[in-house]
N, C-alpha and C positions, 0 to 999 in steps of 0.2 A: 832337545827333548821331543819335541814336534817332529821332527824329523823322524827320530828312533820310531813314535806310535806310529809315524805314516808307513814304515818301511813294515812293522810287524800286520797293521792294517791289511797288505797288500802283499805280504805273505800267506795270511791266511783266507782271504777274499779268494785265493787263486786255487784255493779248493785243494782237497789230497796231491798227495803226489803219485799216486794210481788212481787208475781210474775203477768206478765204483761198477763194481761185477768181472773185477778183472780174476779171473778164476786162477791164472798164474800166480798173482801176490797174494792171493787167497790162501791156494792149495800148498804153497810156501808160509805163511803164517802158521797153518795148523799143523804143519811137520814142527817148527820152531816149538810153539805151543804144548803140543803133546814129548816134544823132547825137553822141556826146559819148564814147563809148566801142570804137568799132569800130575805129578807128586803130591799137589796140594787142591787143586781144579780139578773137576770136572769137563775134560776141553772138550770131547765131541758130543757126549751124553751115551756113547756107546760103553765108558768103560764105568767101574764099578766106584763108587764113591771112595775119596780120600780118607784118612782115619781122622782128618781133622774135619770137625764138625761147624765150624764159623766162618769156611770159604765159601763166598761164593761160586758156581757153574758160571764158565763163560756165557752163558745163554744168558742166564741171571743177569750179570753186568751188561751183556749189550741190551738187554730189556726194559733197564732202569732207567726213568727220563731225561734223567740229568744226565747220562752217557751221550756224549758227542768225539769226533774226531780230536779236538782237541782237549775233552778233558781226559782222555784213553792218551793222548802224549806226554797231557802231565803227569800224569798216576804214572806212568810208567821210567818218566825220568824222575821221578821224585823219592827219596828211600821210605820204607813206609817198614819195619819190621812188624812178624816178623818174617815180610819177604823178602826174599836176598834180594839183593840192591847188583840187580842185571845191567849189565850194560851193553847197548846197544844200538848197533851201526842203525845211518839213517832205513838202511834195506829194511833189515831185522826192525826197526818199529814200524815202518810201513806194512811189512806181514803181519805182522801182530795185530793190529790197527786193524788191518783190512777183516781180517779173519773175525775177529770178534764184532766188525760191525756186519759181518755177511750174516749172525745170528739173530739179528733184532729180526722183531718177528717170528721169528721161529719156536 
């Protein structure tokens, strides 16, 4: 058991796995995003609101305090209807990730 928390410990101590402003896994996130997530999101703020009223804007989400790298991993592997339950390579959440945390602040 000690073990298992030391290895997750020192998984996550070692920080993303892009690095923060990498505009490649960025600009790769928000293609993902706007292809797989715009239906119901507002992913850049450029397009026009979804017809569902209770999503939040990606902006929204990375602006929330409690939004961290790791709680964007687990909302994201976790099913939550009624978003479809995505699945996706280590890449594709690393874009995702990346992208929604390039919003905080904005």
């Amino acid at each position: 058991m000690l073990r298992r928390a030391f290895a997750l410990v020192a998984v996550f101590a070692a920080g993303p796995a892009w690095a923060a402003g990498d505009t490649t896994v960025t600009a790769a996130g928000q293609r993902l995003a706007q292809q797989w997530c715009a239906e119901c999101h507002v992913v850049t703020g450029l397009e026009a609101p979804p017809a569902i009223d209770d999503v939040p804007t990606f902006r929204t989400v990375a602006n929330d305090p409690s939004v961290t790298e790791l709680s964007l991993r687990a909302f994201l592997k976790t099913p939550h209807p009624p978003m479809p339950n995505f699945i996706l390579t280590p890449e594709q959440m690393d874009e995702i990730v990346a992208y929604i945390l390039s919003l905080k602040g904005r």
